[in-house]
N, C-alpha and C positions, 0 to 999 in steps of 0.2 A: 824423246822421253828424258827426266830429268834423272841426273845420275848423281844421287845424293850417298856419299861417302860415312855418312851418319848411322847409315842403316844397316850396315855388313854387305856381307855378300864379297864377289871375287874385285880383288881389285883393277885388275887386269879384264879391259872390258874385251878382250879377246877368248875369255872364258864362261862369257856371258852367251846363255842361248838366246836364237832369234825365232820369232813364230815359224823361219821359213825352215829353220832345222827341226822341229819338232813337229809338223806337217810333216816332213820326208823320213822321222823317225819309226814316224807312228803314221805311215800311210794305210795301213791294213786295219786302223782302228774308225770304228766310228765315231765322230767328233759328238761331244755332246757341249763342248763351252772350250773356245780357244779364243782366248784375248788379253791384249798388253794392255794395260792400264797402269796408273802413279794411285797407290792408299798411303792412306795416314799410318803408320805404324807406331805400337805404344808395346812393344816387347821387351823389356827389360833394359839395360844397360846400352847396349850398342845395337839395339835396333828402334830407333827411334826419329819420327818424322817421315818425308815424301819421302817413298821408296819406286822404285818402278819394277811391276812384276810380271810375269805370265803365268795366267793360269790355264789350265788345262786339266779338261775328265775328258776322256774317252771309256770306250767299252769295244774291248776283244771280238772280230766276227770271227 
């Protein structure tokens, strides 16, 4: 994934979560949408251009 410094977030890619920590975080939860992908970001000042994110819903069993 691309790690664009444009966008915020930790600079220290050592702070950054991986899909495989948040699968062991949240093993009790039902996945409903867990995926890394790069969006366009247009959020104001310092969030702006290719960012690389994870998203994730679960639901509590």
């Amino acid at each position: 994934m691309n790690r664009n410094e444009k966008v915020g977030g930790p600079k220290d890619i050592e702070s950054l979560f991986s899909i495989e920590e948040i699968q062991a975080d949240f093993a009790n939860y039902e996945v409903i949408e867990l995926e890394e992908l790069e969006v366009d970001l247009h959020e104001g000042l310092y969030h702006n251009g290719l960012g690389s994110v994870i998203r994730f819903v679960g639901r509590k069993r």
